[in-house]
CHARMM internal coordinates of N, CA and C (Angstrom, degrees):
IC EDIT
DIST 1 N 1 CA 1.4503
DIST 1 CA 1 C 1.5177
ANGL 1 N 1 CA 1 C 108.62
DIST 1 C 2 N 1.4702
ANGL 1 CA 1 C 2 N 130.82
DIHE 1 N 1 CA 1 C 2 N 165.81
DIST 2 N 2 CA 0.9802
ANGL 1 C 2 N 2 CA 154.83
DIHE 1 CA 1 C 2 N 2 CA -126.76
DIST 2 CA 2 C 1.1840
ANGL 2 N 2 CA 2 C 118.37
DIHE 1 C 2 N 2 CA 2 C -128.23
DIST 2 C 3 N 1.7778
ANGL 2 CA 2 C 3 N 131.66
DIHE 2 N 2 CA 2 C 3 N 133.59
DIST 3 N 3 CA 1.7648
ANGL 2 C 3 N 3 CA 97.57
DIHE 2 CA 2 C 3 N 3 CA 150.31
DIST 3 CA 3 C 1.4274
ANGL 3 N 3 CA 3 C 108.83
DIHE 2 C 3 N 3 CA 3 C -55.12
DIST 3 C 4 N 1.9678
ANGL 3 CA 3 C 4 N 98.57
DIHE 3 N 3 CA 3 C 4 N 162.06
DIST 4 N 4 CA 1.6955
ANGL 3 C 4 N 4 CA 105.04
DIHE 3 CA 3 C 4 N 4 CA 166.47
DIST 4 CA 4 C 1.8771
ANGL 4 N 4 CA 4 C 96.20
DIHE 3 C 4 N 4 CA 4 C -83.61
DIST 4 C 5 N 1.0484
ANGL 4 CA 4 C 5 N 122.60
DIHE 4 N 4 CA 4 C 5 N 169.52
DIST 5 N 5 CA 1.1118
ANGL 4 C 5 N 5 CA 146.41
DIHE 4 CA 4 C 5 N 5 CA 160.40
DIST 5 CA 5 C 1.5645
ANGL 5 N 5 CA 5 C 112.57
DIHE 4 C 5 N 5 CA 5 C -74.33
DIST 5 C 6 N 1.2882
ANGL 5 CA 5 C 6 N 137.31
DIHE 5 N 5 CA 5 C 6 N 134.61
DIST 6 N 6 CA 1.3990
ANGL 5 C 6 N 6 CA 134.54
DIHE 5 CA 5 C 6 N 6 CA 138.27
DIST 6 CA 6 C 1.7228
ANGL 6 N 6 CA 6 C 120.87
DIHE 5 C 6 N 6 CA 6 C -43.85
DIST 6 C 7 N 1.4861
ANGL 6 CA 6 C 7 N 112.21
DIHE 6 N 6 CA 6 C 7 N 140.93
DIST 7 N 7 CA 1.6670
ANGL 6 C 7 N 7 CA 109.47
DIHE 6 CA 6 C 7 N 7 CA 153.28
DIST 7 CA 7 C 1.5830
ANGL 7 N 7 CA 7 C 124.73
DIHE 6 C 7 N 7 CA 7 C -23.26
DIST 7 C 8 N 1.9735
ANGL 7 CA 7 C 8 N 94.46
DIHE 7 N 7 CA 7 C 8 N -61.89
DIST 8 N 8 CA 1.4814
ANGL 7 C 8 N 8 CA 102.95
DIHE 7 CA 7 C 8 N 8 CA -172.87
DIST 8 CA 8 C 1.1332
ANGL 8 N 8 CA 8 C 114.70
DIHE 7 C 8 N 8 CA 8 C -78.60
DIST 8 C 9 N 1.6882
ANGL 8 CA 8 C 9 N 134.21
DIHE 8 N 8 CA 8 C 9 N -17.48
DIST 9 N 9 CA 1.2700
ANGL 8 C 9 N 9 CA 142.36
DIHE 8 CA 8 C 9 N 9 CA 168.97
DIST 9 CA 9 C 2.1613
ANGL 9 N 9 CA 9 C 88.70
DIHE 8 C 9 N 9 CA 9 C -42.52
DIST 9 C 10 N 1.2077
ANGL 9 CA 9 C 10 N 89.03
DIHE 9 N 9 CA 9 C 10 N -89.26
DIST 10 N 10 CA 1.6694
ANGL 9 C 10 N 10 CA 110.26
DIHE 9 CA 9 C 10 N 10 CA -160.51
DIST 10 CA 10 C 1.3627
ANGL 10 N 10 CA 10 C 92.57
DIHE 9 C 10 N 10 CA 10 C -31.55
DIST 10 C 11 N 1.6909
ANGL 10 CA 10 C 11 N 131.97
DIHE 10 N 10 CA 10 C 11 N -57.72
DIST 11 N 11 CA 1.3988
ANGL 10 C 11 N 11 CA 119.10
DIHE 10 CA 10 C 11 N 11 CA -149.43
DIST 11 CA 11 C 1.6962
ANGL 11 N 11 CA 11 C 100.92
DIHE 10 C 11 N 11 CA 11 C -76.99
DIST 11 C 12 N 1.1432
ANGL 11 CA 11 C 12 N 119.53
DIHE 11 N 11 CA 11 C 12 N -62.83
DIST 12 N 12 CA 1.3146
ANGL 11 C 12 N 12 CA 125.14
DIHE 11 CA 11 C 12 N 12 CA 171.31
DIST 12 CA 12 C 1.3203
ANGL 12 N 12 CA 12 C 116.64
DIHE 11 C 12 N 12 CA 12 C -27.37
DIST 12 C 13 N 1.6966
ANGL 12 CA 12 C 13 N 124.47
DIHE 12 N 12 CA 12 C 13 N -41.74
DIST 13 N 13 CA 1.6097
ANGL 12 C 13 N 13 CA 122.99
DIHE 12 CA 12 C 13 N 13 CA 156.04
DIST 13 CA 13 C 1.2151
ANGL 13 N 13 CA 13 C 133.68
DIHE 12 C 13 N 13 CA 13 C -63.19
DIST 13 C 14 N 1.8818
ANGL 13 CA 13 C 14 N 120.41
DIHE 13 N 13 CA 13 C 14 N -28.55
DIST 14 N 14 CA 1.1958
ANGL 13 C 14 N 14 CA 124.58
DIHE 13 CA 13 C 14 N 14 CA 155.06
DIST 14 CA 14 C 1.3921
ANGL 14 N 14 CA 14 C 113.89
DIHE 13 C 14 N 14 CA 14 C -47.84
DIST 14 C 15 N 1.4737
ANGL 14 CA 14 C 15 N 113.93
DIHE 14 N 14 CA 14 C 15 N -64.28
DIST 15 N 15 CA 1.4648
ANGL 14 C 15 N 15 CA 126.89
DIHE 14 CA 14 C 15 N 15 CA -157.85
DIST 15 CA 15 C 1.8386
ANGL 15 N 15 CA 15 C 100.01
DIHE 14 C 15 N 15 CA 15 C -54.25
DIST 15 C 16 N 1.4977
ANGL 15 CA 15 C 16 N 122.67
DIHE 15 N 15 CA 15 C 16 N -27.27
DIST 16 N 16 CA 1.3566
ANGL 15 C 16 N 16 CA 105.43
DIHE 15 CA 15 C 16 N 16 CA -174.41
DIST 16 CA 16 C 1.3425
ANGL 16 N 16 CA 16 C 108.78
DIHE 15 C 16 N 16 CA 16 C -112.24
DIST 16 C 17 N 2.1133
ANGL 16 CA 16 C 17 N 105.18
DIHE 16 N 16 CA 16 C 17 N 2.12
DIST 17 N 17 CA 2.0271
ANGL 16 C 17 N 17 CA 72.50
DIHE 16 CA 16 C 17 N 17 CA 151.31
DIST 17 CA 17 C 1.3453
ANGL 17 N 17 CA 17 C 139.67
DIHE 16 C 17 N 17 CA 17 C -94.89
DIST 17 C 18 N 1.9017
ANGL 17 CA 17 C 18 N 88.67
DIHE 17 N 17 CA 17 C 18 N -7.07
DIST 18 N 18 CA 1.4329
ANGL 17 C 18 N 18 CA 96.55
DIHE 17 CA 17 C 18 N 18 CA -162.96
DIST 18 CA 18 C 2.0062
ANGL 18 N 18 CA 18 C 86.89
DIHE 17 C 18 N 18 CA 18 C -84.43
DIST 18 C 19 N 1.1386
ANGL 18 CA 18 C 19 N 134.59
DIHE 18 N 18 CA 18 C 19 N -18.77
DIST 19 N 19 CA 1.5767
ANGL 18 C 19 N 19 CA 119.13
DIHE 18 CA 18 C 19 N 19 CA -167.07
DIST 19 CA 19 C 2.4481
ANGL 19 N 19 CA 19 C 84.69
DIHE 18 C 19 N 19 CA 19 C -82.93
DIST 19 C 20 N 1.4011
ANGL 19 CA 19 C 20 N 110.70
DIHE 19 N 19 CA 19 C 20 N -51.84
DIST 20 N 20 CA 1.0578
ANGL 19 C 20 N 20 CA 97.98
DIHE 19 CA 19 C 20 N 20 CA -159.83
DIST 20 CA 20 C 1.5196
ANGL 20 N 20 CA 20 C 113.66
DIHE 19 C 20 N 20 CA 20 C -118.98
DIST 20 C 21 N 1.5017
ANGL 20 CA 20 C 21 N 133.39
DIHE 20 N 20 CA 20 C 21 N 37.39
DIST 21 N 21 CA 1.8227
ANGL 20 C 21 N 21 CA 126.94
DIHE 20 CA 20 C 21 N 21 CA -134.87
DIST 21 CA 21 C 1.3906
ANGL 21 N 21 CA 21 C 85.52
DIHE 20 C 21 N 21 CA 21 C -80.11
DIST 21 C 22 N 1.5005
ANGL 21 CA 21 C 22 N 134.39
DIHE 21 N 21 CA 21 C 22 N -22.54
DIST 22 N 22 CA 1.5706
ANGL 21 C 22 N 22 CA 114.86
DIHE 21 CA 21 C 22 N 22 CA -145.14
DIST 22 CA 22 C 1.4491
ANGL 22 N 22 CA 22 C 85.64
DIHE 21 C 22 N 22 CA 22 C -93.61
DIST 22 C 23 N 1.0780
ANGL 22 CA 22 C 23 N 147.86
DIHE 22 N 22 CA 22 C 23 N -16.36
DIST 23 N 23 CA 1.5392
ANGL 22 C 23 N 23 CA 129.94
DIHE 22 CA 22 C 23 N 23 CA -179.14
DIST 23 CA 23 C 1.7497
ANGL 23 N 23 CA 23 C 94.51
DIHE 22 C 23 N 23 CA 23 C -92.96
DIST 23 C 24 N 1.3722
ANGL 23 CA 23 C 24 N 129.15
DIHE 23 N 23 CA 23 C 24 N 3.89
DIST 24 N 24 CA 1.3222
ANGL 23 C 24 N 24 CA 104.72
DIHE 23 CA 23 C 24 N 24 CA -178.22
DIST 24 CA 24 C 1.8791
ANGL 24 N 24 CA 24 C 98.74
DIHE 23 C 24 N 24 CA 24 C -89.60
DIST 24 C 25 N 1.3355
ANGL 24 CA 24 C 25 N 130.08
DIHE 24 N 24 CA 24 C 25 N 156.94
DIST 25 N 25 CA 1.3264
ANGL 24 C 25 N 25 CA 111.58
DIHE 24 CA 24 C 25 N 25 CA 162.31
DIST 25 CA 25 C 1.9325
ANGL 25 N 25 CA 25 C 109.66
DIHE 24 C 25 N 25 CA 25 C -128.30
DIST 25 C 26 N 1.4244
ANGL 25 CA 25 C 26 N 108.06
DIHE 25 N 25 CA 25 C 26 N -141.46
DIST 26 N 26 CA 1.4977
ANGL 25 C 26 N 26 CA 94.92
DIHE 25 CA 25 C 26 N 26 CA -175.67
DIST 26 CA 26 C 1.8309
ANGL 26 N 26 CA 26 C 111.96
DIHE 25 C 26 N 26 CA 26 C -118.08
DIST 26 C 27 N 1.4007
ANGL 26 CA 26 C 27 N 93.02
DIHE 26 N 26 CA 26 C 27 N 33.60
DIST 27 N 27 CA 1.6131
ANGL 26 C 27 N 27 CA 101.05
DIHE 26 CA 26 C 27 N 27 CA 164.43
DIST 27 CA 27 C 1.3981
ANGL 27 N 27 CA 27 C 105.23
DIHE 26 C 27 N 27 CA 27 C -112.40
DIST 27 C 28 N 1.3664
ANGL 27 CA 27 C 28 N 110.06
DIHE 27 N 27 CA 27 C 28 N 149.62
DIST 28 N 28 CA 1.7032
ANGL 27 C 28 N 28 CA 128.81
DIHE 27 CA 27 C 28 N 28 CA -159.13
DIST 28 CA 28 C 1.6026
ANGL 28 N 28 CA 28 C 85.66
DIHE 27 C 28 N 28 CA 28 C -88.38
DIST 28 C 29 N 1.6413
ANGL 28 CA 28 C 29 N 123.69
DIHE 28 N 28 CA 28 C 29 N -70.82
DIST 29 N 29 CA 1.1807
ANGL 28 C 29 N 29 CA 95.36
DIHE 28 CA 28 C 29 N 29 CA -165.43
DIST 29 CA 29 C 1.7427
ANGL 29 N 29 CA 29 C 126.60
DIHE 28 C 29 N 29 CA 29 C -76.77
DIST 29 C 30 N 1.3990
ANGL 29 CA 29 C 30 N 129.31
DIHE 29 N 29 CA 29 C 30 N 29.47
DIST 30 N 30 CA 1.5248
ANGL 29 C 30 N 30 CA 130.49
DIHE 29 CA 29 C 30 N 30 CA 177.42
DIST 30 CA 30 C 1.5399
ANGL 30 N 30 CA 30 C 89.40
DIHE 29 C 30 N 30 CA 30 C -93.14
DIST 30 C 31 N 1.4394
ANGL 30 CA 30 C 31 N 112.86
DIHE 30 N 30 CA 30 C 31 N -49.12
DIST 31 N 31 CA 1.6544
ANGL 30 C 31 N 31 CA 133.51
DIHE 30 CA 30 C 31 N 31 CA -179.83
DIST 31 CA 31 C 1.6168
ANGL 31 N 31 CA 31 C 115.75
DIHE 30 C 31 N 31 CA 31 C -38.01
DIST 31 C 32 N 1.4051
ANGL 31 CA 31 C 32 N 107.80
DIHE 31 N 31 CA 31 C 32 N -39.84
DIST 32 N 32 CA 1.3157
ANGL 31 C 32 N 32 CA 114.96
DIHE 31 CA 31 C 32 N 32 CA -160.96
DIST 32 CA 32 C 1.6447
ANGL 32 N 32 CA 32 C 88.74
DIHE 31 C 32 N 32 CA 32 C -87.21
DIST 32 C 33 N 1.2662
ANGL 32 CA 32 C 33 N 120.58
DIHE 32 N 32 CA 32 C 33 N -49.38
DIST 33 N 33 CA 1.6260
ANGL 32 C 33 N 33 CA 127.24
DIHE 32 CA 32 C 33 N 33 CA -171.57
DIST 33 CA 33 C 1.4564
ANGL 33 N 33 CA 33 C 106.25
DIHE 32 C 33 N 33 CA 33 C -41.99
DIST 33 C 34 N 1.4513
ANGL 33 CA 33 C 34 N 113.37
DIHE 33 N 33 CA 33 C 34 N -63.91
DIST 34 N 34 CA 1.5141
ANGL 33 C 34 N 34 CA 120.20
DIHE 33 CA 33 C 34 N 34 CA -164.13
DIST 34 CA 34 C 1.4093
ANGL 34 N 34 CA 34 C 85.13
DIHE 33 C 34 N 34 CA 34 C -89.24
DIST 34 C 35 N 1.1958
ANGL 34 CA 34 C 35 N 169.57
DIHE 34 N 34 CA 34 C 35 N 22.45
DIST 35 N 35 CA 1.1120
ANGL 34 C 35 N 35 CA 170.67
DIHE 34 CA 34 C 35 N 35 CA 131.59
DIST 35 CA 35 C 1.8616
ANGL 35 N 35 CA 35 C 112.54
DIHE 34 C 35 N 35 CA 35 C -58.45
DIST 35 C 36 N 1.3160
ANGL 35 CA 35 C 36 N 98.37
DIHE 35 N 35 CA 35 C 36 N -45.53
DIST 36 N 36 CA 1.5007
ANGL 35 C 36 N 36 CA 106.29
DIHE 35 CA 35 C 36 N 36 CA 153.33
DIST 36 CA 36 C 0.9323
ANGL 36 N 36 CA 36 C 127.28
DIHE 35 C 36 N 36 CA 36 C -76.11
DIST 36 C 37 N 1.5287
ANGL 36 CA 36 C 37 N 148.98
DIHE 36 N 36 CA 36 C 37 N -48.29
DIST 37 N 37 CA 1.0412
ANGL 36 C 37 N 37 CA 151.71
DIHE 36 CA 36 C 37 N 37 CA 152.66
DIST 37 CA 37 C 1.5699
ANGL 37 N 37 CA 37 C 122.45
DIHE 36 C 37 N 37 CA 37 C -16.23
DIST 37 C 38 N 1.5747
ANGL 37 CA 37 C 38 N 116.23
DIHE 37 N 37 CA 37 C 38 N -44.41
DIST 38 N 38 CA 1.2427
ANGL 37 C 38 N 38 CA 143.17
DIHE 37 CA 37 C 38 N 38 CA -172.27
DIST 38 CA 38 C 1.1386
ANGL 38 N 38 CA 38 C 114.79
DIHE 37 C 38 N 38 CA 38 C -77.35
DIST 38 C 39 N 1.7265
ANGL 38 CA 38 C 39 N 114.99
DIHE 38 N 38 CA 38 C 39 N -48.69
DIST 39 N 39 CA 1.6273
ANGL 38 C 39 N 39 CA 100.02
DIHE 38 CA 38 C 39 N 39 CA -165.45
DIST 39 CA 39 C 1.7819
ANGL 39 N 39 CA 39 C 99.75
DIHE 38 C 39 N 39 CA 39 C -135.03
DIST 39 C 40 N 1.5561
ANGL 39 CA 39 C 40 N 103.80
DIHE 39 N 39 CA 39 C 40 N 149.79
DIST 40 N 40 CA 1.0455
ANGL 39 C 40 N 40 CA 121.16
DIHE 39 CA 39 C 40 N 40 CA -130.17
DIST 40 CA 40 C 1.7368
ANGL 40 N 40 CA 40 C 92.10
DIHE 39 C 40 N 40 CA 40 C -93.26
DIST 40 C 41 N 1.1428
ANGL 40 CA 40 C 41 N 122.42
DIHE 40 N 40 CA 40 C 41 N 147.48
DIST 41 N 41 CA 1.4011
ANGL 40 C 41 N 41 CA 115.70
DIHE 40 CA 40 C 41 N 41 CA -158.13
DIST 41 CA 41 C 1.6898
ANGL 41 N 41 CA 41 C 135.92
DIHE 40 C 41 N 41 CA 41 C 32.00
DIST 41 C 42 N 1.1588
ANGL 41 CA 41 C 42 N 95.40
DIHE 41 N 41 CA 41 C 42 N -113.38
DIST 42 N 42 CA 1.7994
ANGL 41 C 42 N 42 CA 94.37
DIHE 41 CA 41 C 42 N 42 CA 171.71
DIST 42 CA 42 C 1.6209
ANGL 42 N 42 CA 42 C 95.80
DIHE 41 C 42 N 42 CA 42 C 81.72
DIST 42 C 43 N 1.6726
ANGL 42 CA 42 C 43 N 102.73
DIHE 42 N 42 CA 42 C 43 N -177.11
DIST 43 N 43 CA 1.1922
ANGL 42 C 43 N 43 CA 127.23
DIHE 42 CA 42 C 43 N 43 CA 166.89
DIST 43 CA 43 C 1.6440
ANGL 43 N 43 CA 43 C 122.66
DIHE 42 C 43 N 43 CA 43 C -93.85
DIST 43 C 44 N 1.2539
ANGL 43 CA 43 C 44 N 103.83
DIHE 43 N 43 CA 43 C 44 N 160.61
DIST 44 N 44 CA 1.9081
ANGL 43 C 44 N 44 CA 79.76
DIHE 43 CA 43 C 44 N 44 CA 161.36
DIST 44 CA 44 C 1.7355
ANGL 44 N 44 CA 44 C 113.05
DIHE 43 C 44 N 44 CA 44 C -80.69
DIST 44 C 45 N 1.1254
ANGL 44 CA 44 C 45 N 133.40
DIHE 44 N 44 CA 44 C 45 N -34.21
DIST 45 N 45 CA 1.1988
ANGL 44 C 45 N 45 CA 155.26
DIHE 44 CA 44 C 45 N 45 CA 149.08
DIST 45 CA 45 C 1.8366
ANGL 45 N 45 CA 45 C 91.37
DIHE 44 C 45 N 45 CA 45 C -12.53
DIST 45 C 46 N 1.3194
ANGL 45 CA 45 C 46 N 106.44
DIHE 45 N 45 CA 45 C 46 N -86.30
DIST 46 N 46 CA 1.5088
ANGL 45 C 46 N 46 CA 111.16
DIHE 45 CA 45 C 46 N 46 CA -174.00
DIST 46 CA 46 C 1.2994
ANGL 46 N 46 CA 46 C 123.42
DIHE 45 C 46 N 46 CA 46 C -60.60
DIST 46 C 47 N 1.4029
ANGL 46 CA 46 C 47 N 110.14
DIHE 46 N 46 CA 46 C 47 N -21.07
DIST 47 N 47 CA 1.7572
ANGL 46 C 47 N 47 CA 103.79
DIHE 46 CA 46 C 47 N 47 CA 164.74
DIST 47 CA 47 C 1.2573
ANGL 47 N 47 CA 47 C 116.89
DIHE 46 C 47 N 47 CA 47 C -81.26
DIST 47 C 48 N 1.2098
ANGL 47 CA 47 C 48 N 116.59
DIHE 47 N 47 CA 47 C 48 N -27.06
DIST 48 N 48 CA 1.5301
ANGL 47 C 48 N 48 CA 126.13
DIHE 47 CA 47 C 48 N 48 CA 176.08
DIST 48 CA 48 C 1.2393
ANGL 48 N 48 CA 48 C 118.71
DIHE 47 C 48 N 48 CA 48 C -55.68
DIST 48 C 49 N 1.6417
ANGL 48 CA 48 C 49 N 124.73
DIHE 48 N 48 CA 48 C 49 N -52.78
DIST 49 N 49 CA 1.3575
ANGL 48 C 49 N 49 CA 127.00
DIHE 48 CA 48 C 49 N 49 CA 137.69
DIST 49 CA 49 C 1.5149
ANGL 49 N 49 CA 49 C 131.55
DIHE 48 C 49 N 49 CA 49 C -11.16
DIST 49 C 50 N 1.1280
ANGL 49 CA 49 C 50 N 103.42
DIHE 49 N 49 CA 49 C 50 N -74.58
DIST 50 N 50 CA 1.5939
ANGL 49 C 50 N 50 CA 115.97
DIHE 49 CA 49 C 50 N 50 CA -163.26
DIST 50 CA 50 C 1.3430
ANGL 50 N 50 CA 50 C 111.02
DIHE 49 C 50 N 50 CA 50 C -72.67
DIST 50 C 51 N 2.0435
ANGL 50 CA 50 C 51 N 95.69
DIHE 50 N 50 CA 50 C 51 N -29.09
DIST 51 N 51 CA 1.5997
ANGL 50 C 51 N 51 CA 83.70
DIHE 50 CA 50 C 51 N 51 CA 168.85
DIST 51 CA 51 C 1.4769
ANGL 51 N 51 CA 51 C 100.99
DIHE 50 C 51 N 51 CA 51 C -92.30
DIST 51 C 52 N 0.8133
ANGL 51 CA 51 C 52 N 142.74
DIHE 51 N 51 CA 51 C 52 N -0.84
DIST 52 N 52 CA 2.0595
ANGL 51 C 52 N 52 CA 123.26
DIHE 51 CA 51 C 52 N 52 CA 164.41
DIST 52 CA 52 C 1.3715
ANGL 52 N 52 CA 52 C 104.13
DIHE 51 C 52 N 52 CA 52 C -68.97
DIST 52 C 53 N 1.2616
ANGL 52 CA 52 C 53 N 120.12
DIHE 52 N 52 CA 52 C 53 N -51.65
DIST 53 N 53 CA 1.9683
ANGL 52 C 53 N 53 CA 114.33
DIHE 52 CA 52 C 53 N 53 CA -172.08
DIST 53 CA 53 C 1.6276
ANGL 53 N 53 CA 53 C 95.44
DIHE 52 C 53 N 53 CA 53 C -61.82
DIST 53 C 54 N 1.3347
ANGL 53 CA 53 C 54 N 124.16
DIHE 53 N 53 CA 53 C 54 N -40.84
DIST 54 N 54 CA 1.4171
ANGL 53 C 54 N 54 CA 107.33
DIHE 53 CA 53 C 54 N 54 CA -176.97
DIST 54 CA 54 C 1.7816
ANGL 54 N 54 CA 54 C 117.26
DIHE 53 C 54 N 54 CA 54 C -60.09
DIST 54 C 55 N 1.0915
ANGL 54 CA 54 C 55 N 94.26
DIHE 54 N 54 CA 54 C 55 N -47.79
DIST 55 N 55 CA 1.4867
ANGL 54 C 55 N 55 CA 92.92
DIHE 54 CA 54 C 55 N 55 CA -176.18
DIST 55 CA 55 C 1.5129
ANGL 55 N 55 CA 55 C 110.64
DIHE 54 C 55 N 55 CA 55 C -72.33
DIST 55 C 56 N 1.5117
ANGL 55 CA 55 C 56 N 129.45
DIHE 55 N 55 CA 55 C 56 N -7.72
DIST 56 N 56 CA 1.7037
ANGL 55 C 56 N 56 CA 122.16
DIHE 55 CA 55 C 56 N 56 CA 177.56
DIST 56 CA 56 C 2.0293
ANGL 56 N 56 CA 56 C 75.04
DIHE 55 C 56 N 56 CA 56 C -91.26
DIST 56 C 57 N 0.9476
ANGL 56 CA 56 C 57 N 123.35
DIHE 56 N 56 CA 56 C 57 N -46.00
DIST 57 N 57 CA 1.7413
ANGL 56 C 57 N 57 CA 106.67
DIHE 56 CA 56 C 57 N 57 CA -172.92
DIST 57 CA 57 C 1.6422
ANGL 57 N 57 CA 57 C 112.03
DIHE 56 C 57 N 57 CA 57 C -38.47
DIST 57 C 58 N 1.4213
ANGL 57 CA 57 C 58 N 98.54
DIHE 57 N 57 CA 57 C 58 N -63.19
DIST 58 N 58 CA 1.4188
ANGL 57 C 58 N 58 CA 105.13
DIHE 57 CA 57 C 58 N 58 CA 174.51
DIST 58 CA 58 C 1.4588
ANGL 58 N 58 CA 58 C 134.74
DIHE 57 C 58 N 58 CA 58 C -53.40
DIST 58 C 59 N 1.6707
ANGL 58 CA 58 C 59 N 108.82
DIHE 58 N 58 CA 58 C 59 N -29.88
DIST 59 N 59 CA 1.2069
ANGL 58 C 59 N 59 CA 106.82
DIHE 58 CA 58 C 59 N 59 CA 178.86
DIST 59 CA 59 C 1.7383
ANGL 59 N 59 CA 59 C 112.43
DIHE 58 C 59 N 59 CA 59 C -81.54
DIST 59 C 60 N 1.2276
ANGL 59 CA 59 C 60 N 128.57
DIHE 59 N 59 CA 59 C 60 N -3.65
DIST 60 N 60 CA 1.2079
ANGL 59 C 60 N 60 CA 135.44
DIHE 59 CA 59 C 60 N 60 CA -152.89
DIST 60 CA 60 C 1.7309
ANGL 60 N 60 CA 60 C 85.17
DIHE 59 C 60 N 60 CA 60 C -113.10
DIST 60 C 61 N 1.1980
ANGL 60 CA 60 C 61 N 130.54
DIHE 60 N 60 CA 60 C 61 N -45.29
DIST 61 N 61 CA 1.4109
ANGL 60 C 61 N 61 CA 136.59
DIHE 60 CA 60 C 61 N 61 CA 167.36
DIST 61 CA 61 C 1.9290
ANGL 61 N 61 CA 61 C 95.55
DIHE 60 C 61 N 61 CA 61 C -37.99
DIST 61 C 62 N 0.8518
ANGL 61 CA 61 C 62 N 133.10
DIHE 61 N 61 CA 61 C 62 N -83.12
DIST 62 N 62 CA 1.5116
ANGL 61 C 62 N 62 CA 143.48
DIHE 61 CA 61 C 62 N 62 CA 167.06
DIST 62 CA 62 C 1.0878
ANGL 62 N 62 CA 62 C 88.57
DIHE 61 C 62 N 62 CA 62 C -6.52
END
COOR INIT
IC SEED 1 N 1 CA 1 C
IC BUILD
């Protein structure tokens, strides 16, 4: 079993594939880069997150 995800985890990951998914791909650290780029403060902690669920999103897209 798994961590659970947060609400804002999940929505905040929707919101940047549907504004940007085709530059995201299924490596964690390209994910984390433009993952910073994207959202506006945060933690590193919390980008680190959002970019791991993005990249299991993406790899499951495959």
């Amino acid at each position: 079993m798994g961590r659970i995800k947060t609400t804002f985890i999940k929505r905040k990951t929707k919101e940047l594939l549907n504004l940007h998914g085709s530059k995201f791909t299924t490596e964690f650290e390209q994910n984390k880069k433009i993952t910073g780029e994207y959202t506006k403060g945060g933690s590193k902690k919390l980008r680190n997150v959002i970019a791991g669920y993005l990249t299991r999103l993406k790899k499951q897209e495959v």
